[in-house]
N, C-alpha and C positions, 0 to 999 in steps of 0.2 A: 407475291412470289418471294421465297426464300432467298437469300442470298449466300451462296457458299464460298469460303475462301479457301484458297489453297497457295502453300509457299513454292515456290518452283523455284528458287535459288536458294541453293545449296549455301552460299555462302551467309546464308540467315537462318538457317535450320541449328539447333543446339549441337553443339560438338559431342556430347556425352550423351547415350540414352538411358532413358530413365529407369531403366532396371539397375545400368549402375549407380547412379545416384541413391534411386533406395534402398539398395545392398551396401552401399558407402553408410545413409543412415541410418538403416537396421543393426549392420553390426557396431558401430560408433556406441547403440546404445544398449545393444546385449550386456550385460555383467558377464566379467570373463571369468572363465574355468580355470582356477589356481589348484585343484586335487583332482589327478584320475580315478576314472570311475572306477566300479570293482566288477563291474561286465560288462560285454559285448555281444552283439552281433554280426560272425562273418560274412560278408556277400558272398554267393553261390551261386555260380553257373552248373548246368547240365546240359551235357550235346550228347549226343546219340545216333551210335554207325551201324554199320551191318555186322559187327563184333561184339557189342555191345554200348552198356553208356560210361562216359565219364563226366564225375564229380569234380568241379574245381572248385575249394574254398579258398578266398583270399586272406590268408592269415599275414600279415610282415612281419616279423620280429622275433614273430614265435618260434620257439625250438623243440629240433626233432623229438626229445625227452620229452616234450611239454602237451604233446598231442595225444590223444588215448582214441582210438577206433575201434567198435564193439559193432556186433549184432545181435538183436533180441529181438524175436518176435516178429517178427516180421520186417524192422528196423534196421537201420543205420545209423548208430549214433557217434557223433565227431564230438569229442570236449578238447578243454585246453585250456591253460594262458597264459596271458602276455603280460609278462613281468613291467612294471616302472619300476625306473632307476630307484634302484637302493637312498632310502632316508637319514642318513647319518647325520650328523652337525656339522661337518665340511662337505659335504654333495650339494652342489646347486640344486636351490629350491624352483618351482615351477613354478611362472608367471602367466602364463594359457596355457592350457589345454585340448589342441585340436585330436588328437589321439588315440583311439581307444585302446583302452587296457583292463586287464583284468581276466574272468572267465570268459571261457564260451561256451554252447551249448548248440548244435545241431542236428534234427532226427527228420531222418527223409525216408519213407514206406516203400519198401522194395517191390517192383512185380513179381509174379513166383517165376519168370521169364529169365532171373540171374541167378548166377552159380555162382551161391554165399562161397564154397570153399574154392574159388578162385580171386577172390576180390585181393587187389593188392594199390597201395598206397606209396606215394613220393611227394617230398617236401622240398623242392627247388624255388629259389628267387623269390618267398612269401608266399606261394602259390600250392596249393595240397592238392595233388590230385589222385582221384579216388576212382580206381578202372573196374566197370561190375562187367565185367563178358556172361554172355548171353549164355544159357545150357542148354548144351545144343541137343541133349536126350531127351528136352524135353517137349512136347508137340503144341505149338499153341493155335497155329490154324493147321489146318488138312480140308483140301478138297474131297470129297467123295465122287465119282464120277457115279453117275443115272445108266444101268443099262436094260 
């Protein structure tokens, strides 16, 4: 017969658990990022009403000038990016890099269900968001009634 053990006071259990301890050890022995990269990828939410969908790309930093929104083809394409601090000989140099910087690039395929020439865009708080409203001329289900 097996014997099982089990701690039931608390007061003997490890204070720490061990996801952070090996997250203490994993990063301890990453080599740290001293140069930004020169691209990215933004994370991108889509929700979707009875008006249509919106796009939210999390960009922070990035500036209104700095965004370029196109359609082609059936596409959506978002570029951009996000400057690091200017390299001079008096600028603080970087010691880690959790950041990203550099370009972006994102192309998301539209249904033929949006009205391309109403799509409009806003850049508040690092957050882009991108409104496709639905065309409403155009039919994508219909019932037929049987008689």
């Amino acid at each position: 017969m097996a014997t099982l053990l089990y701690n039931n006071r608390p007061a003997l259990r490890p204070s720490r658990a061990f996801n952070s301890v090996l997250n203490e050890l994993l990063r301890d022995t990453l080599p740290a990022v001293n140069e930004p990269d020169k691209s990215f990828v933004p994370q991108a939410d889509v929700l979707e009403s009875a008006q249509g969908f919106e796009l939210q790309l999390a960009v922070p930093g990035v500036a209104k000038e700095d965004v370029k929104i196109d359609f082609q083809e059936g596409r959506l394409v978002i570029s951009g990016e996000r400057k690091a601090s200017a390299a001079d000989e008096n600028a603080p140099k970087f010691r880690r890099v959790e950041t990203a910087y550099g370009t972006f690039t994102r192309s998301f395929r539209l249904p033929e269900t949006v009205d391309v020439s109403a799509i409009n865009a806003e850049l508040t708080d690092g957050i882009l968001r991108v409104s496709l409203p639905f065309d409403t001329n155009k039919v994508t289900k219909h019932h037929i009634e049987v008689r």
